[in-house]
N, C-alpha and C positions, 0 to 999 in steps of 0.2 A: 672310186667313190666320188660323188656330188657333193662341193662344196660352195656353201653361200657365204662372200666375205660384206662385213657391215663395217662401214670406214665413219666414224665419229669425230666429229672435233676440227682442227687447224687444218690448213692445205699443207704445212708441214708433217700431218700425221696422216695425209692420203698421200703422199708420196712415201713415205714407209709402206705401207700397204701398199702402191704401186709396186714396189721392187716386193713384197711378198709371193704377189698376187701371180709375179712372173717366176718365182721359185717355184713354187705350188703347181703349176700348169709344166714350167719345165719336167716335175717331177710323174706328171701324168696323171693329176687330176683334176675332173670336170670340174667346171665352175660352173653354177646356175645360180639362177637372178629367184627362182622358186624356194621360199623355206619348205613349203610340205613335201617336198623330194628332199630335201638336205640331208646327207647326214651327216655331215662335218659343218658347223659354223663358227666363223672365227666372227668374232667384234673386236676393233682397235680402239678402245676406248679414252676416252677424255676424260679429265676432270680441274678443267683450270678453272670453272669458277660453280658455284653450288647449280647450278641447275645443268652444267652438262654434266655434271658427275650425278646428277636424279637421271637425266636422260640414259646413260651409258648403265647405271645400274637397273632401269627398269627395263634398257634390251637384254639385259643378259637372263633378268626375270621371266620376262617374255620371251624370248627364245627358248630356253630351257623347259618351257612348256608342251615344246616340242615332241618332247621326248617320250610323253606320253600318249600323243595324236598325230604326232606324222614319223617319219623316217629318223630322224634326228637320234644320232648316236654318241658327238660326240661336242661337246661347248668350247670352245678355246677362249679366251681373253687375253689380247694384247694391250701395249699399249700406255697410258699415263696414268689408268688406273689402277690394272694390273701392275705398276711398278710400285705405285705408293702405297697401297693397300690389300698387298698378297695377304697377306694374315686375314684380312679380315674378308677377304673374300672367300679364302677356305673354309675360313667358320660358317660365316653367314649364309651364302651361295652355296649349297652341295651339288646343285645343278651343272654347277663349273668344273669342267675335266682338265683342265692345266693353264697355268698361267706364265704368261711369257711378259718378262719387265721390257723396257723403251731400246735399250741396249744389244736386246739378244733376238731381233725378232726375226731375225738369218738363222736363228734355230726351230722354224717353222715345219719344218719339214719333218725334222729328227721327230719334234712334238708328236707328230700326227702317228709317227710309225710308235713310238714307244708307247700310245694309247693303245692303239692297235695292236699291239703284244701284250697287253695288258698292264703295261710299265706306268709310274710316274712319269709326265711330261713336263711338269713345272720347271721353268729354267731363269734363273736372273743370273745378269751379269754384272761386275763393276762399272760403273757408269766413265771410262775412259778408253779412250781408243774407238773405232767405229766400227757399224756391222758390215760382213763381205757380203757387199752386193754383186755378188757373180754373175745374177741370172738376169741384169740386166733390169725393164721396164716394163709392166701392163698397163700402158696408160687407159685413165675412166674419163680423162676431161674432154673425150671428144676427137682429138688427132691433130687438130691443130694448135694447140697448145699448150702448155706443160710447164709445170713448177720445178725450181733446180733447187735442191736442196743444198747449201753452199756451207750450213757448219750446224753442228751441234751443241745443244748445253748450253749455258748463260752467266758472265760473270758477274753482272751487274747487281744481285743479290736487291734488288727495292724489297720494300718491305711488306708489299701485301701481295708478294709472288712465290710460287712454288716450285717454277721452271727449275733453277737450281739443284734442286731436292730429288727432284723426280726424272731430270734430264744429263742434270753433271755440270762439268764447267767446259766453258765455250770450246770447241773444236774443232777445227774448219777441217774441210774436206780437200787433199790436195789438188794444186789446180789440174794439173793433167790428167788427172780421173773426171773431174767436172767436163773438160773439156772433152775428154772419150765420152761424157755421156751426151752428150749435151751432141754432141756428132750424131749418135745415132739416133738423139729425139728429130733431129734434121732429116736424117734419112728415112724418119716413119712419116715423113708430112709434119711435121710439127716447126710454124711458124713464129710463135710467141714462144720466148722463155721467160718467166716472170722469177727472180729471182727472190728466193725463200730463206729463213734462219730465223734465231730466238732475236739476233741481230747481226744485220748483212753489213753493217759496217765498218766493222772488226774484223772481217774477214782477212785471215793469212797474219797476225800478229802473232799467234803462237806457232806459225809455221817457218815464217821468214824473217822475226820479228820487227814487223812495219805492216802498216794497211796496205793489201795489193787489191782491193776490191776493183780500182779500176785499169789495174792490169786487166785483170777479169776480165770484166767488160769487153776491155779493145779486144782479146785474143776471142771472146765468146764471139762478137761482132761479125771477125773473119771467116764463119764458118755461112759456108751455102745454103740457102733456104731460110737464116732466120731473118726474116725482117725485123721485128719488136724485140726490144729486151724491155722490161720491165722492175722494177726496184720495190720491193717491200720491207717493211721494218727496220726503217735507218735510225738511229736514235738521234735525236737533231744534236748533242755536243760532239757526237762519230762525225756526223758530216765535214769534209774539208773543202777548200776551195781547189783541192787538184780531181775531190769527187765530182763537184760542180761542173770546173769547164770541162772534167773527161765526158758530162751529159750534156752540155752544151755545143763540145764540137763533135758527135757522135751521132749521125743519122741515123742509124738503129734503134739509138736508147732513147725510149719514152720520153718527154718532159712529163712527168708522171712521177713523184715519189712519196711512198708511205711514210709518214714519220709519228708516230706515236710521242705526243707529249704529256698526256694524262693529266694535266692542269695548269693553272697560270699564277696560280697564289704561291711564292717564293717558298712561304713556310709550308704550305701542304707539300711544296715538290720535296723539301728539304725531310718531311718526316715521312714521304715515300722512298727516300734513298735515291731520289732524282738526280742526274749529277749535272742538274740544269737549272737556268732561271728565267723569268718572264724576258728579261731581256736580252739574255742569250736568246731565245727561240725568237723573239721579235727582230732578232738581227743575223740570223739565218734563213729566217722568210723572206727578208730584203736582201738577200745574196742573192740566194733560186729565181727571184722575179726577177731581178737584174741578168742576172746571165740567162734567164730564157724568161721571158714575158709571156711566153704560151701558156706554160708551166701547170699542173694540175696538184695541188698539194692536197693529199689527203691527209687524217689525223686521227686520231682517238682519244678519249677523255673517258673519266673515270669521277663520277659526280658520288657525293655523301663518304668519302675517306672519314675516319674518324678524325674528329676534332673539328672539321671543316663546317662555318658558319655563316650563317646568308649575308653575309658581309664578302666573305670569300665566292661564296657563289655568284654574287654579284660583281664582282672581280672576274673572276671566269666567264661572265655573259659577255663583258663591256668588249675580251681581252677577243670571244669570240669576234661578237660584232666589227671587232676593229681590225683584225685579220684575216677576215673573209675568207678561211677557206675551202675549197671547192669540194670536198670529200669529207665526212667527218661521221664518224662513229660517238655512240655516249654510253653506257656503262654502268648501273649502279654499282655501288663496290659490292664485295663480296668476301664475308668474312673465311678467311681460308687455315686452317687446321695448321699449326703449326710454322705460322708466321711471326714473325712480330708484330705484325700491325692488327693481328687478332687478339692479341691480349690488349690494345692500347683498352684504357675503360669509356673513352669518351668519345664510344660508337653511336653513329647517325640513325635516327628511324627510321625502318622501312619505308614509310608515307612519303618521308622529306626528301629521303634518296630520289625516289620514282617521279615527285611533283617535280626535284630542280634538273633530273632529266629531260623531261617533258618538255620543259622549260629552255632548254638547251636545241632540241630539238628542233622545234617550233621556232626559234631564230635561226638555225641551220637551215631549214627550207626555205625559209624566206630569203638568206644568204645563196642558197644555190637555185631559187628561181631566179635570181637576179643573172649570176654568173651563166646560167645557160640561156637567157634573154639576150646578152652581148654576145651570142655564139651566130643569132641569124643572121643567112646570107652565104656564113663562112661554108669554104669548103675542105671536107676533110675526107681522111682516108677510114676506113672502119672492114670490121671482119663480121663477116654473114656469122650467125651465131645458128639460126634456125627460121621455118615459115612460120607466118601468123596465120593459124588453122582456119581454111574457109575466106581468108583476104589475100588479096594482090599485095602482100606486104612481107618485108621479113623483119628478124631484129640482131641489129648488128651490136659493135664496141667500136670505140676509138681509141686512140691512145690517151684519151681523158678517163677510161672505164674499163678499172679493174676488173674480171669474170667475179661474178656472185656479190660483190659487193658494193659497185658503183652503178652507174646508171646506163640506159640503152638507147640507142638511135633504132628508131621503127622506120623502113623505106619502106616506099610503096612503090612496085612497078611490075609490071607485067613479065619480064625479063624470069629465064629460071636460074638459081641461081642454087650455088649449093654451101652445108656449111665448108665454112674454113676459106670461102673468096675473100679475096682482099680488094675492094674496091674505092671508087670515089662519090662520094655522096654529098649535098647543099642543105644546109639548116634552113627547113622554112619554117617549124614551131616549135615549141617549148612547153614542157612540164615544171615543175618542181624538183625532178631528179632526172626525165627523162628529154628526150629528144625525138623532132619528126626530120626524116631528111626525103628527098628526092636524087633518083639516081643520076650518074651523070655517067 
C-alpha cells in the first residue's frame, strides 16, 4: 500500500515521524510524496498554540476528502492532537480512521494492519516510559543533518503551557541509545546533530540523578563524521557554568544556544511559572559572552500574557534593546484550553498582542542588522544547504544559523558544489537577517 506521511509542528515532532517513517518502510510500505495515489495517510499533528491546531485540523479535513476523489482509504492522526483531543476528534472528524496518542506512535504499524482487518486502531498509552524505536531513522532533513531527540515530557508546568498534559513529565533518553543513534546518523552522512527536548538541559536528572547533558556532549563529540553539535531549548536558570565551559572548550559544539526566556518583566515571568528573573537571565548572557564572545544567542518571547501592560511592554523593548540578541523569535500568546493562564480574566486584545509584536520585531531587525554588519570581512566555516536556481550562487548555514529558523549565507561562485559541503567562506555583505559571503 502507498502511504503519504504529513509531519506538523516542532522538529521534535518530525523526529517522531522520522523513527515512524523507518517503521513503516521496514514493514514494506511504499511512501509517496503524491496524495491522489495515497491510500494510507498519516498526519503527526500539532497543537501547541491556536493556529497550528486550525492548521493540523484543517489537514486532517482536507485529507479526508480524499476519500471521495482519489485512492485514499485510510486517515491516521498522530501526534499532540491526537493525544489531547481523541474524543473529540472521534466525534467531530468521522473521516479519521484511528488515533494514535504522542506516547504510542511505535504502534504504527499494528494501527495500519488492525484497519486493514477491519479492526479498531485507535491506541493511547500512559504518558511514561518511552516508544521502541527499533526500526531506527528515515531522515526528511536532507542527509546531512539531523535532530537528537534527547528526552521527553516537561516538568516545568508554566502556566500558559500544555506540553505537560499532552507530553508527560520529563524523561530523558538513556545515553547509550542516544549515542547508538547518534552513530548511525554519522554513518548515513549526517554531519550536524542539533540537539532537541521540551528542555535539554535537564537532560539525565531523573536517570542518574544530576545534569549529564555535557557528558553528552563530550561522548556525542567523539563519534566520526560529526563536525557541529548544536543546542536547542536550554532554559536559561538549567544553564550551568560546567554547561558553559564544556561549549567553550569543545570544538564541535556550536557557540550557538537556544534559550527561550518568554519575557523580561519579573512579575509576568513570575505569573508564567517562570523560574527566572530579568536579572537572572541578564547575568547568564554575560556568562555565555564571556566564555565565548563569538557566541550566537538565540531566544523567544511571548508578547500580550494576560495582565501584561505597556508599561511592561516597554520593559521588554528596553530589556530587548539592551541585550542585543542575535536570534529571536516573538509570539502572541495564545489562550490555550485548559491551562491556567486561560482562565486569568485580565486577557490582552488581540490588536495590542499583534501591534507590541510588531513592535518587538522591528527592534529585532534593527538589532540583528547591526550584529551581521560586524560579521564583514570575517571568515567562516558554513554548510551548502542548496543552489540558487539560475545564479552562480548557493545558500549555505553557519554555526550562527539554526536550519529553518535563523538566517543564511548566499555564496556566489562558480565552483560545483553539493548539499551537505562544509566549507570556508568571507562576509562581504549584509541583510537584516541574512548574509552574502565569497568562497574561499
Amino acid at each position: 500500500m502507498k502511504l503519504l506521511f504529513i509531519s506538523l509542528g516542532c522538529d521534535k515532532n518530525l523526529v517522531d515521524t522520522e523513527h515512524m517513517l523507518a517503521m513503516l518502510t521496514k514493514d514494506g510500505i511504499t511512501l509517496t510524496n503524491d496524495e491522489s495515489e495515497a491510500e494510507i495517510i498519516v498526519v503527526n499533528s500539532c497543537c501547541f498554540i491556536s493556529d497550528a491546531m486550525e492548521e493540523s485540523i484543517q489537514t486532517l479535513i482536507d485529507m479526508g476528502q480524499l476519500k471521495e476523489t482519489a485512492s485514499l482509504k485510510y486517515l491516521i492522526v498522530t501526534g499532540c492532537l491526537a493525544q489531547r483531543y481523541a474524543d473529540d476528534i472521534r466525534r467531530d472528524l468521522p473521516e479519521v480512521d484511528a488515533i494514535i496518542g504522542t506516547n504510542a506512535y511505535d504502534e504504527i504499524v499494528n494501527t495500519i494492519q488492525h484497519l486493514v482487518a477491519g479492526e479498531n486502531g485507535d491506541v493511547q498509552k500512559p504518558l511514561t516510559g518511552l516508544p521502541d524505536n527499533f526500526a531506527g531513522r528515515l531522515l526528511t532533513t536532507g542527509g546531512h543533518f539531523a535532530h537528537l531527540k534527547i528526552a521527553e515530557g516537561c516538568n516545568k508546568h508554566c502556566t500558559y503551557c500544555v506540553i505537560p498534559s499532552i507530553r508527560g513529565e520529563f524523561r530523558s533518553v538513556p545515553m547509550e541509545e542516544l549515542l547508538a543513534e547518534a552513530k548511525e546518523l554519522a554513518l548515513q552522512g549526517v554531519q550536524e546533530l542539533i540537539l532537541v527536548a521540551q528542555e535539554t538541559t535537564l537532560y539525565g536528572v531523573d536517570l542518574y540523578g544530576q545534569k549529564k547533558l555535557p557528558d553528552l556532549l563530550n561522548q556525542l563529540s567523539k563519534i566520526p563524521g560529526i563536525r557541529w553539535i548544536r543546542l536547542q531549548y536550554c532554559y536559561p536558570e538549567e544553564i550551568t557554568q560546567e554547561l558553559i565551559d564544556t561549549m567553550a572548550s569543545n570544538p564541535k559544539i556550536c557557540h550557538y544556544i537556544d534559550m527561550p526566556i518568554q519575557h523580561a518583566n519579573d512579575w509576568i515571568l513570575g505569573r508564567m511559572g517562570r523560574k527566572t528573573s530579568a536579572e537572572d537571565i541578564r547575568q547568564k548572557v554575560k556568562a555565555l559572552r564571556e566564555a565565548m564572545p563569538d557566541i550566537a544567542i538565540r531566544t523567544t518571547l511571548i508578547c500580550g500574557f494576560p495582565g501584561e501592560t505597556e508599561e511592561m511592554h516597554q520593559e521588554l523593548l528596553a530589556f530587548v534593546d539592551e541585550m542585543e540578541f542575535d536570534r529571536l523569535g516573538c509570539f502572541a500568546y495564545s489562550q490555550q484550553e485548559g491551562t491556567p493562564a486561560a482562565e486569568f480574566i485580565d486577557q490582552v486584545d488581540d490588536d495590542v498582542k499583534e501591534t507590541w509584536v510588531a513592535e518587538i520585531m522591528e527592534l529585532q531587525q534593527e538589532i540583528s542588522c547591526d550584529c551581521n554588519q560586524r560579521l564583514l570581512g570575517e571568515t567562516v566555516d558554513a554548510f551548502i544547504e542548496g543552489h540558487v536556481a539560475d545564479e552562480n550562487a548557493y545558500v549555505a548555514r553557519t554555526y550562527r544559523d539554526a536550519p529553518d529558523v535563523d538566517g543564511l549565507v548566499f555564496i556566489q561562485t562558480n565552483a560545483e558544489l553539493m548539499t551537505g559541503d562544509f566549507v570556508k567562506c568571507r562576509i562581504t555583505g549584509s541583510y537584516e537577517y541574512d548574509l552574502i559571503g565569497e568562497l574561499l
